[in-house]
N, C-alpha and C positions, 0 to 999 in steps of 0.2 A: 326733525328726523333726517340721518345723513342719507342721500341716495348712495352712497358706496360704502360697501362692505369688505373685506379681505374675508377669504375661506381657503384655509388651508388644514393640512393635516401632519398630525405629530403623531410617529409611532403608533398609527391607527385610529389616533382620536381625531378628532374633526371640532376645528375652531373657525369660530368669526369675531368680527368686533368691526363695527365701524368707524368710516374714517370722513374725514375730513378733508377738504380740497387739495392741500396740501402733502397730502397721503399719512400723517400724525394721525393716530387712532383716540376718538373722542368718547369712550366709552369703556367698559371692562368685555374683559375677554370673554363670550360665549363657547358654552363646550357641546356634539351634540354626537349621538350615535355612531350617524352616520351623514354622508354627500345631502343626500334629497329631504333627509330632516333639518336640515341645519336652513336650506334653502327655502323649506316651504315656511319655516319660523321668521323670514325677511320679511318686508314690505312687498310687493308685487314687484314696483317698479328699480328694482335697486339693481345697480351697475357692480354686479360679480366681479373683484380684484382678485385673480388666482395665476398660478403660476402658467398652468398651462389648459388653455382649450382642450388639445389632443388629448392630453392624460383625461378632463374633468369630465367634458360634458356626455362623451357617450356612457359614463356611470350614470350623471341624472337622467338621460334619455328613457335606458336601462328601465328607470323605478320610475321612467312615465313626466318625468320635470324636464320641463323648457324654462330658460330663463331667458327674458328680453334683453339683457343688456351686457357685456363683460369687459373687462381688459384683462389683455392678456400678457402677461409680466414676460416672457419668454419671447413671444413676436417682438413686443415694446425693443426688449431692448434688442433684438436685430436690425427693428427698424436707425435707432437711436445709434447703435455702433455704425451701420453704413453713413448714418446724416455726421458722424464724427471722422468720417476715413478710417475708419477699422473694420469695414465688414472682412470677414474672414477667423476673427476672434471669436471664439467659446462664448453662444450664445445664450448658457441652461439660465437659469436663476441661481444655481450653484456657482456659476461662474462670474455672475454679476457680485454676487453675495463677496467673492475672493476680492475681487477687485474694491470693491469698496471696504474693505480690510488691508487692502494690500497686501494681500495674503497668496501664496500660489494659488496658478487657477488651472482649476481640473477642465481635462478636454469636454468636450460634447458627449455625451453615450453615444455608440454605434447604435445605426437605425438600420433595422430589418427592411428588406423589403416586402413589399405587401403579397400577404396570400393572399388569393381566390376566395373569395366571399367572404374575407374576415371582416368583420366590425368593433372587434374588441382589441386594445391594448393590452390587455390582461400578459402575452407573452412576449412583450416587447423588452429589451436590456431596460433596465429600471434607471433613471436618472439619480444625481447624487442628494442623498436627502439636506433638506433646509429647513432650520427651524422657523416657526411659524414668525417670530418676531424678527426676524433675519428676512423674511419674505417682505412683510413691511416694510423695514426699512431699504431693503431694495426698490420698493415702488414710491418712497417716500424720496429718494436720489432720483429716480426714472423721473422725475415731477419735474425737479429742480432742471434737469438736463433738458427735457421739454422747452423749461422757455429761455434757454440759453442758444435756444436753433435761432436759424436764419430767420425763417416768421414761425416763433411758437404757435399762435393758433392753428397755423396750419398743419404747423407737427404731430398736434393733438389730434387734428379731424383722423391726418392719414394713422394715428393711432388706432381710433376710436373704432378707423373704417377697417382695419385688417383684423383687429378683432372680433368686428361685428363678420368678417368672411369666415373666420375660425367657426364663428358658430353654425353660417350656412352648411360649410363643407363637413361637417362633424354631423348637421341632420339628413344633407344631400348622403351624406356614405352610410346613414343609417338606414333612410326612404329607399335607396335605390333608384334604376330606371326601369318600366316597365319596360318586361323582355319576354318574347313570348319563342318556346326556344323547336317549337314544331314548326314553326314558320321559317326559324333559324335555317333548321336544318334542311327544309323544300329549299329555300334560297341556292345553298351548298351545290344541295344534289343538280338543281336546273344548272346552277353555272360549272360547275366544275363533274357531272356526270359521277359514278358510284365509287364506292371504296373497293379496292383491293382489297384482300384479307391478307394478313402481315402489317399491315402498317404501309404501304406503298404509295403513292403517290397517287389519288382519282384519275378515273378514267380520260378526263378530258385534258387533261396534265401530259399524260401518259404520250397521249396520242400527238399534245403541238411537241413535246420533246421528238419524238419519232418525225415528224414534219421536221421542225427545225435541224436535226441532223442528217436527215434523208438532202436536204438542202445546200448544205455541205460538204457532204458527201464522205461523213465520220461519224462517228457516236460526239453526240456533245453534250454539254450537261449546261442548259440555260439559266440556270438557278445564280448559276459561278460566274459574273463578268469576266476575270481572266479568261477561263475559257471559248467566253463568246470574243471576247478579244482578240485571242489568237486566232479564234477559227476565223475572223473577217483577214484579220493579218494573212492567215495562210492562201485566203483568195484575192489575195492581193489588194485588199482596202484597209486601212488606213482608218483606226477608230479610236477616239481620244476614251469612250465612256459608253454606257449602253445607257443613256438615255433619251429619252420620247426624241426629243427635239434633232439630237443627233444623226440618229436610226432614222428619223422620216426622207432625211434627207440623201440617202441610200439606196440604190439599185440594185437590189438581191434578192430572189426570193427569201430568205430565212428573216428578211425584215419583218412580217406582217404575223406570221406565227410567233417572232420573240417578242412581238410588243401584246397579243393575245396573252402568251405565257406570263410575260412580266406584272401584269394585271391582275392573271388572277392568283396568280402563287404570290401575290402581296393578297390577295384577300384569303389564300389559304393557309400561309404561317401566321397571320395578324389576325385572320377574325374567322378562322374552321373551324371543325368540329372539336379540337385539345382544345381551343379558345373557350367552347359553347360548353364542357364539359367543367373548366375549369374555373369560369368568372359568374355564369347564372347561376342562379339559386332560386328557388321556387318565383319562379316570373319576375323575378328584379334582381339588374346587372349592377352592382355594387361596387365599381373603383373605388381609392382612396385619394380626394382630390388633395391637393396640399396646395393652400392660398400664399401667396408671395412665394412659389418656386422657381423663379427666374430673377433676374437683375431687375427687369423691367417690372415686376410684380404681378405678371401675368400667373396663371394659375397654371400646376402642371396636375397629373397622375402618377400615383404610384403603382403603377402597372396597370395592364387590365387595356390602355391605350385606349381611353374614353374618350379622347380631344381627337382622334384621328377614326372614327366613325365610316365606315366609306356607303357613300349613298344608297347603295346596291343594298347593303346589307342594314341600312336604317328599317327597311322594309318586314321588320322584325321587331321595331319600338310601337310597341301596341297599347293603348291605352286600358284600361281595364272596363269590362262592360259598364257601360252607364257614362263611364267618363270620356275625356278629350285630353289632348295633347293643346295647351297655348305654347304656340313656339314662333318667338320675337328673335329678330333679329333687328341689332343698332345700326342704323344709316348712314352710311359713308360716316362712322363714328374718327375717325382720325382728323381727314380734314376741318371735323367740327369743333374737336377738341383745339387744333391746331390754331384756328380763328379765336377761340376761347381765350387762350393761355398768352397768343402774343399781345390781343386786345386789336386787332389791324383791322381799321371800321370797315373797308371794303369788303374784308373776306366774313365780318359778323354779320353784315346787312344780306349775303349769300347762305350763308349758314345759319338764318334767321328765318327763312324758308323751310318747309316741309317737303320741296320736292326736290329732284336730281339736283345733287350740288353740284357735281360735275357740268352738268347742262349748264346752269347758274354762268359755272365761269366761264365756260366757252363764248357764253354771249357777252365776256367784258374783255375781249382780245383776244379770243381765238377764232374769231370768224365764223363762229356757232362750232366749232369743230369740238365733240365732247371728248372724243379719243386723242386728240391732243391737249385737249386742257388737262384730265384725268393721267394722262401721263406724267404734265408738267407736276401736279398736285403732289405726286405718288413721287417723283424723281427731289421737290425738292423735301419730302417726309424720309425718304429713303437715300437720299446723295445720288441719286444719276446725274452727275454732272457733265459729263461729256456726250459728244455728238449732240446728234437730236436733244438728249437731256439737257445741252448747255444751252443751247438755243430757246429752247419751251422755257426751262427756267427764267431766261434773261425778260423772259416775256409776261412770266409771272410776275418777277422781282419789279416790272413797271405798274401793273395794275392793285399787286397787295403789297407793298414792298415791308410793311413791318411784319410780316407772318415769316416773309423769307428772311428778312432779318433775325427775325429768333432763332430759326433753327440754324441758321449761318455762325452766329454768334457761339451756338451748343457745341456747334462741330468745332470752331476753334478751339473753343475749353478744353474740347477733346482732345483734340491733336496738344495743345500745350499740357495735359496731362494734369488737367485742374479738375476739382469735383463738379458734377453736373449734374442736377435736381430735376427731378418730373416739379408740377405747380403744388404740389403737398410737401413734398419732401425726400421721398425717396430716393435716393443718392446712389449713383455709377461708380463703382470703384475705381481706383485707379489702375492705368493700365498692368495690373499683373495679375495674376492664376491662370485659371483655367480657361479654355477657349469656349464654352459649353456654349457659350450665348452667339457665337460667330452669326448663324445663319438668320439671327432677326436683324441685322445691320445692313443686307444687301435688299433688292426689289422680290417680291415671291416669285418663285418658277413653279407653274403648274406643272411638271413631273417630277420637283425634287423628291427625293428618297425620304419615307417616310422618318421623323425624325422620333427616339424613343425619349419623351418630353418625365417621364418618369423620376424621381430621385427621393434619397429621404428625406423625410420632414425635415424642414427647417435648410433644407440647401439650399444655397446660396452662392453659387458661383462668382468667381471674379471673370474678369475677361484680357485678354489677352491678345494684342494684335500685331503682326510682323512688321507695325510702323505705324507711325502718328496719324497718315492720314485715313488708317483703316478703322483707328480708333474714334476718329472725326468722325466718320459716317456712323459710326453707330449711335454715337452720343447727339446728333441730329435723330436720330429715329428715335431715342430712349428717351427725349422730354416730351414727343408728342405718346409713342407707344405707353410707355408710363406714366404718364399722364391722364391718358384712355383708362388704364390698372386703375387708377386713384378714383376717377366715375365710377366706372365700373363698381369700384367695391361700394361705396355709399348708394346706388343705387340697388345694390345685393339689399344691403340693411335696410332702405326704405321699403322694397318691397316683399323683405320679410315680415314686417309690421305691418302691412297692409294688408298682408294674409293670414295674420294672427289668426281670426276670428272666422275664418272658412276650411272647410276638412280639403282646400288646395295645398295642395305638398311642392315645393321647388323640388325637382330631378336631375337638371343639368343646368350646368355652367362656364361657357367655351367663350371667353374674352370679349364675344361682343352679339355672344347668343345663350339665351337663357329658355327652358322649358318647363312650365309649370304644367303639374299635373292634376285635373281638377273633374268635379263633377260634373255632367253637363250643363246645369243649370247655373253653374259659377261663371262659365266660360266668359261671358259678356262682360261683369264684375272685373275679372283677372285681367281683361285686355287691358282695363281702363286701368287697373293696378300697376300694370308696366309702363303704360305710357307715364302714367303722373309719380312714379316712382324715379323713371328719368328724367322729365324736368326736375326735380325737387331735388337728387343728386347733380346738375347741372348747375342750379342755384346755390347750393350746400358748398361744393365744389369749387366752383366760378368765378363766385359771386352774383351779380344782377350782371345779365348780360341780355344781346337780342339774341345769342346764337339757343338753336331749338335741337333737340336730342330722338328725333323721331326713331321709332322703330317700326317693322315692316312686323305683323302677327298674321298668325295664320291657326285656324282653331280646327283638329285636322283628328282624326283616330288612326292615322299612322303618321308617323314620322317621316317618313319618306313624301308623302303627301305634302308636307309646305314647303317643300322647294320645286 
């Protein structure tokens, strides 16, 4: 009996047939009503070949079918066009279908953005139709192109693992997050004081604008950095940007009221009441994640701005009565990936540990000093090469030197304008399109500008840098960060299956923090599900390594509570 199946659909009918390793179909063609009939007529354990996740699974969800296994012909071949130097190319199945004809190839459909509590594709622009044996034989080419990569198995895993994310994000955007939205709104009211009628700006808004320009001593409108620009310019100072770090540094009063403003008019256009009105739905907050939406594979949002959560306002992720929130967070997961991927025995013997990695390294040439190891760590994942950074470095490069080798080596690639691979596969374009991905190549600033990580399925940005060596630092970041992506996903998949068989629901998924949402009595069960879910993605991933994948849990009935 083949574990893999193709199911697709002709002009309404609904086919399957099984296939063979080689993606050749070893059987006659089954025909069946419909999606969830055709499925529950399989084996249990069979690996779904269909065109697309997005379009399939929320129909079987729909009619109450989970399926344990897929591939997904449509990720495949994005992943497989980036591993070949064409990401940027028309990714449908229709478009695969041309190309292996030689035939013109039709663009991508334009992709909607996401409304407010939608679940269904149902009014999405319709992709271009493909016959069912024309489906086939595109996964039956996808097979072939597989093991023609740099190391096919591992082409395959990061197949297997973006798939298997297709189907979390397909039940996480059906499940939702609990959201409890009278809590919501106390939160609003405490921080930012009562609504105008009209639509105007709350009370406590009201009042730092009035402070802020009383300060000035003109009407200003703080919302507007020009405006605050000029108005520091008009007193005679001198202001590159209105943020945190800047402004602290500043002798005026209108300093202390614009950074109060700045704060919460980010939490009233990004998470107020038009927010609260437009993205809940009877107690669960429903984005639409979209797996592989950056270069790096990291996961984005198609609106809704579910990855940018601000603390204040977690305080409104409520579990449902009887239940808990497990909310895991991965451990200094970079550095660990980092020790992984170069193999550099000093830094897996540190990363082999469960406790502060950073601590770890301080104590092998940093004089215990954890705030300079951690920086040196972080400078050379991220390229701070200079000052302080070149020094820290130089001091890393002596105690791990093949860890700093790898990503040394990544950044050259970069800079000479060569492809450069996370340890599964997924591939950096080369330097041309769009700049979209710039800000994951520099160190994070805790008050950058919130970024809207949002876009349509299936994008996939190029990147774009004013010169070689900006393009260096990112491709240094992008085999550790995507790298991280590649755990990450096969760790999604393991501890999907390990929650098969308990009424715990995955809810959220933020690159290196995950929230399962479970009955109280599962809680204990779940922890252990995470942790053994990430070594086993570690191994899966890895290989047999010392390095360990801990995560910090916290089993809490508000979200705001595990941090």
């Amino acid at each position: 009996m083949s574990e893999r199946w193709a199911l697709g659909e002709d002009e309404g009918t609904v086919h399957t047939v099984p296939l063979a390793p080689d993606g050749t179909p070893i059987g006659p063609v089954l025909t069946h009503r419909d999606l969830a009939t055709a499925v529950r007529a399989a084996p249990a354990a069979t690996r779904w070949v269909w065109r697309s996740t997005h379009a399939t699974h929320p129909q079987l969800l729909t009619a109450g079918v989970r399926v344990t296994r897929c591939y997904d012909i449509e990720a495949a071949e994005q992943l497989l066009l980036g591993h070949e130097g064409r990401l940027g190319e028309p990714r449908s199945a229709a478009a695969a279908w041309a190309r292996l004809q030689n035939a013109p190839v039709p663009p991508d459909p334009p992709q909607r953005g996401a409304e407010p509590g939608s679940q269904s594709p149902l009014f999405e622009p319709q992709p271009t139709p493909v016959p069912f044996d024309a489906l086939i034989q595109v996964y039956a080419e996808q097979q072939r192109r597989h093991g023609g990569a740099t190391h096919p198995d591992r082409m395959r895993l990061l197949t297997a693992g973006e798939s298997a994310g297709m189907l979390v994000a397909a039940e996480m955007n059906r499940t939702g997050l609990p959201w409890r939205a009278d809590v919501h709104r106390a939160v609003l009211t405490e921080l930012l004081g009562e609504r105008y009628p009209g639509g105007g700006e709350p009370r406590r808004l009201a009042e730092l604008t009035e402070e802020i320009s009383s300060a000035f001593g003109r009407r200003v409108r703080p919302e507007l950095p020009a405006d605050v620009l000029k108005a520091f310019a008009e007193a005679g100072i001198k202001v590159q940007s209105t943020r945190r770090w800047e402004l602290d540094g500043i002798d005026h009063p209108a300093v202390a009221p614009l950074l109060a403003h700045k704060k919460l008019y980010r939490i009233y256009t990004a998470h107020g009441w038009g927010w609260l009105q437009d993205w809940v739905r009877h107690g669960r907050f429903r984005p639409e994640y979209l797996p592989g939406g950056t270069v790096t594979g990291r996961w984005v949002t198609n609106g809704g701005g579910a990855l940018q959560i601000p603390k204040v306002i977690r305080r409104a992720v409520i579990a449902d009565p009887g239940w808990r929130l497990v909310v895991a967070d991965a451990a200094q997961m970079e550095p660990r990936v980092l020790a992984a991927i170069s193999r550099d025995p000093a830094l897996m013997e540190v990363a082999g540990q469960a406790g502060d990695l950073y601590q770890a390294v301080s104590d092998r040439g940093f004089r215990g000093d954890r705030a300079m190891a951690k920086l040196a760590v972080l400078g050379a994942v991220y390229g701070q090469t200079s000052g302080d950074g070149l020094k820290h470095l130089a001091m890393l490069r002596r105690r791990f030197p093949r860890a700093v080798a790898y990503v040394d080596e990544a950044a050259q690639a970069g800079e000479q304008g060569r492809l450069v691979r996370t340890w599964l596969g997924r591939t950096c374009p080369p330097a041309v399109g769009s700049a979209q991905e710039h800000g994951e190549a520099g160190l994070p600033q805790e008050d950058d500008e919130p970024r809207q990580t949002g876009g349509p399925a299936g994008w996939t940005p190029g990147y774009a840098s004013p010169n070689s060596r900006a393009r260096g630092r990112f491709t240094r970041n992008f085999v550790v960060q995507g790298s991280a992506a590649d755990w990450a996903l096969l760790m999604l998949a393991a501890l999907r299956q390990a929650l098969w068989d308990l009424r715990a629901e995955l809810v959220f998924f933020q690159h290196d923090e995950v929230i399962v949402h479970c009955p109280a009595e599962e809680a204990t069960e779940v922890t252990q599900a995470i942790q053994s879910a990430a070594e086993l993605a570690g191994r899966i991933t890895f290989g047999e390594t010392p390095v360990r994948f801990p995560f910090t849990t916290a089993v809490v009935e508000c979200y705001a509570d595990a941090k």
